[in-house]
C-alpha positions in Angstrom: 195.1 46.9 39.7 193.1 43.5 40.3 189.5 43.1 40.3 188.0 41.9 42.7 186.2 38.8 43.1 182.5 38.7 43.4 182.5 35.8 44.7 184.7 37.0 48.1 183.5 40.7 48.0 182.1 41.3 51.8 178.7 42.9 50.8 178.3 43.7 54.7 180.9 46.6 54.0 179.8 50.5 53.9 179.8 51.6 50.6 181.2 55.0 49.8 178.6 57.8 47.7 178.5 60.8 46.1 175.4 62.7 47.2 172.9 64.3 45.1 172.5 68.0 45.1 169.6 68.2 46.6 170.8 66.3 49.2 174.0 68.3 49.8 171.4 71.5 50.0 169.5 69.9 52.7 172.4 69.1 54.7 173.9 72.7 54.6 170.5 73.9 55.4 170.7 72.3 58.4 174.2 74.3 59.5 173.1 77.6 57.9 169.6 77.9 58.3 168.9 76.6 62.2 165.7 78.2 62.7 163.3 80.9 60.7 165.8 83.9 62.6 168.6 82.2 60.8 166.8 83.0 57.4 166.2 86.4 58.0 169.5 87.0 59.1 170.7 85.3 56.0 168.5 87.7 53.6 168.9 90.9 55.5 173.2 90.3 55.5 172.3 89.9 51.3 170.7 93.4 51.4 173.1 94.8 53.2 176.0 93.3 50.7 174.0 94.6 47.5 174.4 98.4 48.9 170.5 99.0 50.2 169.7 102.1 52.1 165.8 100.9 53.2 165.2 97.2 54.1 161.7 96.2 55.1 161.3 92.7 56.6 157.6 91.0 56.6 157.2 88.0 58.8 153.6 85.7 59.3 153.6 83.1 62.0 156.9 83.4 63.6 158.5 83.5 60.2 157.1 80.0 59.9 154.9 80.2 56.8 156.9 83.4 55.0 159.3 85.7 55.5 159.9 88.6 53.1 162.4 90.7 52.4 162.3 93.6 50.6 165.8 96.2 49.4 166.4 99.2 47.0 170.2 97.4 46.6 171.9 97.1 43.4 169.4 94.1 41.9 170.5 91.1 39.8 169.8 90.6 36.1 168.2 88.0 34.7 171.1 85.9 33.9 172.2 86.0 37.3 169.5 84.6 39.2 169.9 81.0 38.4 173.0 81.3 39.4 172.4 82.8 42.9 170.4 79.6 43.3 173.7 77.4 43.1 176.1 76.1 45.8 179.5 78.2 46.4 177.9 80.8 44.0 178.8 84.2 45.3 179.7 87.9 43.7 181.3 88.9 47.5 185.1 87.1 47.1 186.7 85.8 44.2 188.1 82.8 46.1 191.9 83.9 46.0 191.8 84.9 49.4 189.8 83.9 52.3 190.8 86.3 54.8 190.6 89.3 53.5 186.6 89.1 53.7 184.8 93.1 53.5 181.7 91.7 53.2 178.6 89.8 55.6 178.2 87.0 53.2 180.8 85.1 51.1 179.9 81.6 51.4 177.6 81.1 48.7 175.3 78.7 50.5 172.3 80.5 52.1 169.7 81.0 49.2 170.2 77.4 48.1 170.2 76.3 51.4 166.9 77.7 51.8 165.0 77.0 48.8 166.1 73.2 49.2 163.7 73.4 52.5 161.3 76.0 52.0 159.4 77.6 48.8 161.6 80.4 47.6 160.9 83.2 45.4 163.1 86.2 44.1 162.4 88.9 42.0 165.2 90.9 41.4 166.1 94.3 38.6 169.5 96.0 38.1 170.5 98.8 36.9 170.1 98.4 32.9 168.3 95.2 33.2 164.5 94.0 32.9 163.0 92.7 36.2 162.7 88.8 36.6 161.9 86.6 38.7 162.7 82.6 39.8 161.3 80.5 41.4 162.7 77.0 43.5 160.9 74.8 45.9 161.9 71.8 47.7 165.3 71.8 45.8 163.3 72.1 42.2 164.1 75.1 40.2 161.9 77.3 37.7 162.9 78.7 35.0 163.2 82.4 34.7 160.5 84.9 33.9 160.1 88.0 33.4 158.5 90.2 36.4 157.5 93.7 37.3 159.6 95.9 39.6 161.6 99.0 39.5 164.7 98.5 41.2 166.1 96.3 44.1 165.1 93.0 45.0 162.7 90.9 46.9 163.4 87.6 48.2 160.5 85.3 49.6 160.5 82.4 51.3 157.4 80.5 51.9 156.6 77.4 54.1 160.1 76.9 55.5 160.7 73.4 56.5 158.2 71.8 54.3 160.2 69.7 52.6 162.4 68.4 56.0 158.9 68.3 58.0 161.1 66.5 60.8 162.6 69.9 61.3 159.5 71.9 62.4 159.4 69.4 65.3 161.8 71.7 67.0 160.3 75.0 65.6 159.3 77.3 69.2 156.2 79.3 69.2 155.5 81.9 67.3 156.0 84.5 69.7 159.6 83.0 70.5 160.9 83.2 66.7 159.1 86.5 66.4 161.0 87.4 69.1 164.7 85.8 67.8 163.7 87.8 64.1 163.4 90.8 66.3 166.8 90.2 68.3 168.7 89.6 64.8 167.1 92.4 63.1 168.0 94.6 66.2 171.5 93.7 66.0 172.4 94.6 62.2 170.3 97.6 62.2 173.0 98.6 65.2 176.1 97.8 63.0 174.1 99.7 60.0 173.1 103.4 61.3 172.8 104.7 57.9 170.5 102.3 56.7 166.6 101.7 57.4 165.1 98.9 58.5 161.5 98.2 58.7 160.0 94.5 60.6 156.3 93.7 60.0 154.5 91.5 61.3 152.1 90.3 58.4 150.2 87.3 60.8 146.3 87.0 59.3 147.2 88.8 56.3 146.6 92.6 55.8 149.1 95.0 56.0 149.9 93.9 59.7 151.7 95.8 62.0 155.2 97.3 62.5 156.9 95.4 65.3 160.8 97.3 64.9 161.3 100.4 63.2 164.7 102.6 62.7 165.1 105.3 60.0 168.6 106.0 58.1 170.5 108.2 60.4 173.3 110.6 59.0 176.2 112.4 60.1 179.2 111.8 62.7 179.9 108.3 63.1 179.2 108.0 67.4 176.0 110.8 66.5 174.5 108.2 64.4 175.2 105.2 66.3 173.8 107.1 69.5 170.8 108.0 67.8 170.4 104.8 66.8 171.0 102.8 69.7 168.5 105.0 71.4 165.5 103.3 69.1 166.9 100.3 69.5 167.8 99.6 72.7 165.9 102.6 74.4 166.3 106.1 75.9 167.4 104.7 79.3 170.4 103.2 77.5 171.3 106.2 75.5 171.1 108.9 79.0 173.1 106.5 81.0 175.8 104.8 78.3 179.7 106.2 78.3 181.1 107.1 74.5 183.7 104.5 74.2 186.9 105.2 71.7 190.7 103.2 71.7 192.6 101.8 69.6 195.9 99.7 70.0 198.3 98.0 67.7 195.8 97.9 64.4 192.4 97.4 66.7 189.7 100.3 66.9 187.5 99.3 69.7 184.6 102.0 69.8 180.9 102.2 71.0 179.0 103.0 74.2 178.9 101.3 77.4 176.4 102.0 80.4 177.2 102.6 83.5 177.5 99.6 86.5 174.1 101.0 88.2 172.5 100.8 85.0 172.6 96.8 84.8 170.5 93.8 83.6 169.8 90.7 85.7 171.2 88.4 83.0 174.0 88.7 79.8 171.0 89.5 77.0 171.7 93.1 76.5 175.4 92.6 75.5 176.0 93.8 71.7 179.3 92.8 70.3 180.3 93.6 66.7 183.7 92.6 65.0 183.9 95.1 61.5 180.5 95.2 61.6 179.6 91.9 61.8 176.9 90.8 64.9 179.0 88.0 66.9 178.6 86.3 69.7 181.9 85.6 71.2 183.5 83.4 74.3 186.4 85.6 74.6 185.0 89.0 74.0 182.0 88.7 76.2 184.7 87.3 79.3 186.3 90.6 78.4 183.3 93.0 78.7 182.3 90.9 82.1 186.2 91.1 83.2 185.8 94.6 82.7 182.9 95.2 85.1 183.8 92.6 87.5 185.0 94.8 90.6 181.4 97.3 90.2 178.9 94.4 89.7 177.7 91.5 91.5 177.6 88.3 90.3 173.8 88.2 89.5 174.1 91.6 87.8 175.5 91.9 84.0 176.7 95.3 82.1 175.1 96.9 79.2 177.0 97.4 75.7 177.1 97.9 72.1 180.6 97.5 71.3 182.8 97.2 67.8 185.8 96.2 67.2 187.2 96.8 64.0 190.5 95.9 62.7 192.2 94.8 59.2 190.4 91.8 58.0 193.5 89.1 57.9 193.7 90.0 61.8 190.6 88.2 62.3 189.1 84.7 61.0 185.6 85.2 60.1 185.4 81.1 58.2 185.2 79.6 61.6 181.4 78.4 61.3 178.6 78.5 58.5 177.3 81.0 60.7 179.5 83.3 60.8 178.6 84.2 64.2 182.1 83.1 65.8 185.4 84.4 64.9 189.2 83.6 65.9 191.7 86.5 66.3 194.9 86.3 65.5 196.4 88.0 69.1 192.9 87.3 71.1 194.9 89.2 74.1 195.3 91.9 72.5 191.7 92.4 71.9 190.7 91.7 75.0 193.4 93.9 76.4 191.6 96.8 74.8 188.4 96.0 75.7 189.1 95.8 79.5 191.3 98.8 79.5 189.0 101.3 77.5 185.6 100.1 79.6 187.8 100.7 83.0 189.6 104.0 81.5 185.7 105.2 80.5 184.0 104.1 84.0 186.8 105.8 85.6 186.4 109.4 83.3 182.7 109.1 84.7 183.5 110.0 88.6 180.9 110.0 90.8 177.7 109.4 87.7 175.0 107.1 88.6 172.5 106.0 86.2 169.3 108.1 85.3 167.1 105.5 85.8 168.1 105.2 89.5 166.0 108.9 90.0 163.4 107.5 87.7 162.7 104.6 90.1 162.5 106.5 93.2 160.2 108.9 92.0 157.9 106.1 91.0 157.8 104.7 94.0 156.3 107.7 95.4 152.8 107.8 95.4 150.7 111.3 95.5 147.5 111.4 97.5 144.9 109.6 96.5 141.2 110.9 95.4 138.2 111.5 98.3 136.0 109.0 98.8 133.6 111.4 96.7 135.7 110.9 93.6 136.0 114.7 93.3 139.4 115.8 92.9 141.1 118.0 95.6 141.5 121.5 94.7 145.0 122.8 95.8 146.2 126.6 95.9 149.3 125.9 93.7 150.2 129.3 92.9 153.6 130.6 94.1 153.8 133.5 96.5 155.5 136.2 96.1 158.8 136.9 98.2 156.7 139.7 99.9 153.7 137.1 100.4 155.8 134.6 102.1 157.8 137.5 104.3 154.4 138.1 105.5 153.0 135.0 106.1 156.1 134.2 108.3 155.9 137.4 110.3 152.1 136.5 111.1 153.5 132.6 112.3 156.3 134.2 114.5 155.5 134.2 118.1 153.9 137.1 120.0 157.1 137.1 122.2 159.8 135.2 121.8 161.2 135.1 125.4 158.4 133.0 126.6 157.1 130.8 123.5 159.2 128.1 122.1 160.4 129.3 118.6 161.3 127.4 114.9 165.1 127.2 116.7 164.0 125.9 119.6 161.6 123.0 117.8 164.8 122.2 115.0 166.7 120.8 118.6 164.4 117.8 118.6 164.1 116.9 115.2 166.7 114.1 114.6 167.2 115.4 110.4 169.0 118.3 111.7 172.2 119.5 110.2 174.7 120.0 113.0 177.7 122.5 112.2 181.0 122.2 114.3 180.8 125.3 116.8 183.1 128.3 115.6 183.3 132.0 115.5 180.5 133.4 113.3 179.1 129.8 112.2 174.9 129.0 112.4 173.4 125.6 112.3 172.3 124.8 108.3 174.5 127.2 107.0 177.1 125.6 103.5 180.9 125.5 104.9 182.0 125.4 101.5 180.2 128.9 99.6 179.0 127.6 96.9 178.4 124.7 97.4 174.8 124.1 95.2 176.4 124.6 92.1 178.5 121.7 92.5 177.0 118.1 91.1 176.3 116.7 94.7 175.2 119.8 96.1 175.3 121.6 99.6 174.0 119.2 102.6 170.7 120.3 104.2 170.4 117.9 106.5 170.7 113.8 107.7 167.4 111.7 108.1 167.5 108.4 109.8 171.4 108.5 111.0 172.0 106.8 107.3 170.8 109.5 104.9 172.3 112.7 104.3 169.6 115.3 102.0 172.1 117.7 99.9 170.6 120.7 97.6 171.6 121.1 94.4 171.5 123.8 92.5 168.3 122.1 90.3 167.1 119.8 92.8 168.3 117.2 95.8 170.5 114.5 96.3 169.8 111.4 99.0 172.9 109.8 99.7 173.5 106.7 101.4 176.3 107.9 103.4 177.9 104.0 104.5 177.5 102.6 101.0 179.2 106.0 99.7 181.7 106.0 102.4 182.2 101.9 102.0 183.4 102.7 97.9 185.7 105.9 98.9 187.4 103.6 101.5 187.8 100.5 98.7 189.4 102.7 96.2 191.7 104.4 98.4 192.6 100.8 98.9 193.0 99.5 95.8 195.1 102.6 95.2 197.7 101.7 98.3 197.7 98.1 96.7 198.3 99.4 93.1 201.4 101.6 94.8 202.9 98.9 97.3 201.8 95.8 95.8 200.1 92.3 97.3 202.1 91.3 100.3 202.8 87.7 99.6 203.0 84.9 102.6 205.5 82.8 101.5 204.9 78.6 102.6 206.7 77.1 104.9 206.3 73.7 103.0 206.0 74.7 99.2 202.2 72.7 97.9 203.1 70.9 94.9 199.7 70.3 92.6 199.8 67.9 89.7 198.1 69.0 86.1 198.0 67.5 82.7 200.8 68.8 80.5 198.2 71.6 79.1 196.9 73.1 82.2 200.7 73.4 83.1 201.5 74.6 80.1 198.9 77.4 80.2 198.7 78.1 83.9 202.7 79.0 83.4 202.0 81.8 81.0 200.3 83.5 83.5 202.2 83.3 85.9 203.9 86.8 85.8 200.4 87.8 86.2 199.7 86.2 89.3 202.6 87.2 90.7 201.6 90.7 90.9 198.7 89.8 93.1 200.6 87.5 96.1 200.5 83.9 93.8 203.4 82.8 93.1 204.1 79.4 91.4 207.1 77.5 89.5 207.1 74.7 87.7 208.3 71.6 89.4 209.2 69.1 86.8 206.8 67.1 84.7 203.6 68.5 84.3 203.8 69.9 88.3 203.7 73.2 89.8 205.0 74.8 92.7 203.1 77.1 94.7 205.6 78.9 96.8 203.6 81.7 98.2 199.9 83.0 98.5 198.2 86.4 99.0 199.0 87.0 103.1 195.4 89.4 103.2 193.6 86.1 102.0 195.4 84.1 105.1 195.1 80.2 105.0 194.6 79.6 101.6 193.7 75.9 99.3 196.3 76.5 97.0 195.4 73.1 94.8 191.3 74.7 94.9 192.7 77.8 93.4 194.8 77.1 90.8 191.9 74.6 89.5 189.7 77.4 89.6 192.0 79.6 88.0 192.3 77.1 85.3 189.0 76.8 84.6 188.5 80.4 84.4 191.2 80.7 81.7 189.5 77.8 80.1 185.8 79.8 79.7 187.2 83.1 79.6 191.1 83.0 78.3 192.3 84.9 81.5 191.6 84.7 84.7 191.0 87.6 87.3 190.3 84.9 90.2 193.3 86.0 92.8 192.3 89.6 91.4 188.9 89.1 92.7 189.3 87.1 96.3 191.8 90.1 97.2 189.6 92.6 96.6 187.1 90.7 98.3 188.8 90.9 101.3 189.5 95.1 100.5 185.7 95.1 100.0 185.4 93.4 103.0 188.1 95.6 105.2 186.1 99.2 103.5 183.1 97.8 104.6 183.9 97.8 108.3 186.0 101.0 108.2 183.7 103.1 106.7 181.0 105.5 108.7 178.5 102.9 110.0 174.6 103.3 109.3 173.2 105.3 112.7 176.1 107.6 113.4 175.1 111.0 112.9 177.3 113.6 111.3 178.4 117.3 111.6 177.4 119.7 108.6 181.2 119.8 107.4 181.6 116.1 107.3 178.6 115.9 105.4 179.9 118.1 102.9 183.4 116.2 103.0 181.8 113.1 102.1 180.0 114.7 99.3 182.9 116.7 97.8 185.2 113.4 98.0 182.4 111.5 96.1 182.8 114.0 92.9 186.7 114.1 93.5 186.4 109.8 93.5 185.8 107.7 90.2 182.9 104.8 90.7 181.9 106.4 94.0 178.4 106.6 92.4 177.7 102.8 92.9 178.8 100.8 96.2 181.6 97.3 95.9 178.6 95.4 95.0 177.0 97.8 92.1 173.8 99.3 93.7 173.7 103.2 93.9 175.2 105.7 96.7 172.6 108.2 95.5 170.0 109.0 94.2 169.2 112.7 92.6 165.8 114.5 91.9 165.1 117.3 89.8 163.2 120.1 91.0 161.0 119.5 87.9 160.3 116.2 88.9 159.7 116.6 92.3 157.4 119.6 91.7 155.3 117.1 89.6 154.6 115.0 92.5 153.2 117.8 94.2 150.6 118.8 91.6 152.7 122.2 90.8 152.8 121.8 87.1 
């Protein structure tokens, strides 16, 4: 090998270095440690590894100037601790073999990613072992020393950013990183039922104040979760969520799903865990939308904490520092399972509407207000006897009947009546199935409004919207006629030939069996080209080029596409929508209980096509309350 010549070497050249440590530290910060949420999630995924059953998390400013974190886990020893300080240094994988990963760390970068940009302090004792204590800040290390504490560990970190100051230039407020420490938090004390978690707020110094709280739950797996779930994510969730359980080919997909009327006006209360592990994922969260699609509108998004767990080689958890993406090995067969156990689940729950739905009308009622004295009103609340009210009806009754207009005669021009068909032995208002209360939508008492049919159930009353319920009886039966027959498909008379680049071809091909079943039909037509042959005839004149660019970007953001799915059912929407009872028409007694009865015998009749309620339902209990009767 020559040498050079220094008097020819081009000193304008980039020169090739080997960076320091502290350096390398700095940089990895910046992938693993993105803002103070990253940390905590960092620290609190440590706990979890080291077997804790309490974890108490203190944050001041955001998590800004510290953020402590606090575990009864297994400890370290004193020899261990300047070792968890170096790069790659991990007790979670031996390195043999990177996908078979059990564990929420295994990367080995996080706590000397963070002491190269904050102040970081840990004080750890195992089993066996003193208590001791290290110290690093800015990338310079302490020696060890000996410290006092009786098991477990606590981790500190202090200042965070001071040594990269550039990087607290894109620090938010405090209230928004409180805010992401509380999301994070949230979502690992989900995938952990059995273990405690604890977030303070430690702002001004003090003991400060408890922001998130969730005790150690016990017991069956979906008891715990449930219970769980409920102090996380709230009562309302937990009433109104479907259990969900299926597996498939090696995949356990389990969890709880709320119903379509219980929705959120944007994709934040989607929860998606893959063996254990909070992700946020492209493909799963198309799934969970794909899944709702035909119950909610566009500007509505489902609710759901949902797991997927599954043997670790199946799934690539090394896809970012992160961790917060993963790659499956057969990402349709996921997905598969996601959309087909929501849709088998919405399906089990019939007629259900959400809780919350009740909840909102009866706020919107508003009991009488005070006199102007500001005495309260004094109301006779006591309930009469049967005897009582026998009485007080005889002394309303008219003197005689032949010549004063009676209750009957007043009932003919009230426009809420209930109106039975004529027939031997039959009285207006009276059930025509026996019974009738004790089922979940009641017997109908009556019809306010031509639009709104009052049923009595056995514990209260149900207002139905009889053209929105009507409207999703009608869709399903059609989409049930579709499912049997098929899409009709138009075939063109000139076949429309649109050109793609060799990928889209490629990937708009395997899909094309799929497309098929819904009226598209397309062939390839040499090159990178594709046929299309035939269209969906219920859609009529169709942009065939328009749609199979849509369809491809669907596939793109999603990895399937359910447009054709979607613009046919549209038009089924549509179709129900003008063939169903119409708002104004008044109805006989015995169709009002044929509506009602169809609605418990239909699945998803309790939301319309576009995912508002077709009732509402009232407790006695509730409605009593309004009244001033408890």
């Amino acid at each position: 090998m020559s040498t050079p010549d220094p008097q020819i070497r081009d000193t304008s050249r980039p020169v090739i270095r080997q960076l320091d440590d502290m350096a390398i530290n700095r940089i990895a910060a910046g992938e693993v440690v993105e803002r103070p949420a990253s940390a905590v999630k960092e620290l609190v995924e440590n706990a979890i590894d080291a077997g804790a059953t309490r974890i108490s998390i203190d944050i001041a400013d955001g998590g800004k100037t510290l953020i402590r974190v606090t575990d009864d886990g297994y400890g370290m020893s004193p020899e261990d601790l300047p070792l968890a300080l170096s790069r790659h240094a991990t007790s979670k994988i031996d390195g043999s073999d990177l996908l078979n990963i059990h564990t929420f760390g295994f990367r080995g970068e996080a706590l000397p990613s963070l002491g190269a940009v904050g102040r970081l302090s840990i004080t750890s004792r195992a089993k066996g072992y003193e208590a001791a204590t290290i110290r690093v800040a800015g990338g310079q290390v302490e020696p060890v020393r000996p410290a006092a504490r009786r098991s477990g560990t606590v981790v500190e970190l202090a200042d965070l950013f001071y040594a990269t100051p550039a990087r607290l230039k894109f620090m938010r407020t405090d209230r928004a990183e409180s805010q992401a420490i509380s999301d994070v938090v949230k979502r690992l004390a989900m995938a952990e039922p059995s273990i405690g978690f604890t977030l303070r707020d430690v702002s001004g110094g003090g003991q400060g104040r408890v922001t998130f709280r969730a005790d150690p739950l016990s017991g069956d797996l979906f008891d715990a979760l449930h219970g769980r779930l409920a102090s996380v994510l709230g009562r309302d969730f937990a009433e109104n969520a479907l259990k969900i359980d299926a597996s498939r080919d090696g995949i356990r997909l389990y969890g709880y799903a709320a119903l379509p009327t219980y929705s959120r006006g944007a994709a934040v209360a989607q929860y998606l865990f893959v063996n254990t592990r909070p992700v946020k994922d492209k493909m799963l969260q198309g799934a969970l939308r794909g899944a709702y699609f035909d119950f909610l509108s566009r500007d509505r998004h489902p609710v759901a904490a949902l797991f997927l767990d599954c043997d670790p080689e199946m799934v690539d958890v090394n896809v970012h520092p992160a961790k917060s993406e993963v790659r499956f090995r057969d990402p349709g067969l996921a997905r598969g399972l996601i959309v087909t156990a929501l849709r088998h689940a919405l399906a089990e729950a019939g007629h259900r509407a959400s809780s919350t739905v009740g909840g909102a009308t009866l706020g919107a009622m508003r009991p009488e207000q005070p006199t102007a004295s500001g005495a309260p009103r004094v109301y006779q609340m006591e309930r009469p006897s049967m005897g009582a009210r026998g009485a007080s009806y005889a002394g309303q009754r008219p003197a005689d009947p032949a010549s004063s207009m009676g209750f009957a005669e007043l009932a003919d021009s009230y426009s809420g009546q209930l109106i039975d068909a004529p027939g031997p032995g039959s009285h207006a208002g009276e059930d025509t199935v026996p019974g009738a209360e004790h089922l979940p939508l009641g017997a109908a008492r009556g019809q306010v409004h031509e639009n709104y049919i009052i049923a009595q159930t056995l514990d209260g009353m149900v207002i139905v919207d009889q053209h929105a319920a009507h409207e999703r009886l009608v869709y399903e039966k059609l989409k049930r006629q579709m499912a049997e027959n098929g899409v009709a498909a138009q075939a063109l008379l000139i076949p429309e030939i649109v050109e793609l680049s060799e990928n889209d071809c490629a990937r708009l091909l395997e899909v094309a069996d799929e497309l098929a079943r819904f009226g598209l039909g397309i062939e390839p037509f040499g090159g990178s080209a594709v046929a299309v042959r035939e269209t969906p005839a219920i859609l009529g004149e169709v942009n065939a080029e328009a749609m199979i660019k849509d369809i491809l970007d669907e596939l793109d953001d999603q990895g399937s596409s359910q447009l054709v799915q979607a613009k046919v059912e549209a038009i089924l929407s549509r179709v129900a929508c003008h063939g169903s009872i119409r708002s104004g028409r008044r109805m006989r007694g015995e169709e009002m209980n044929a509506l009602l009865r169809e609605m418990e015998a239909t699945p998803h009749s309790g939301q319309c096509n576009h995912g508002r309620p077709t009732y509402v339902e009232l407790k006695l209990a509730d409605i009593e309350r309004l009244f001033g009767r408890t």
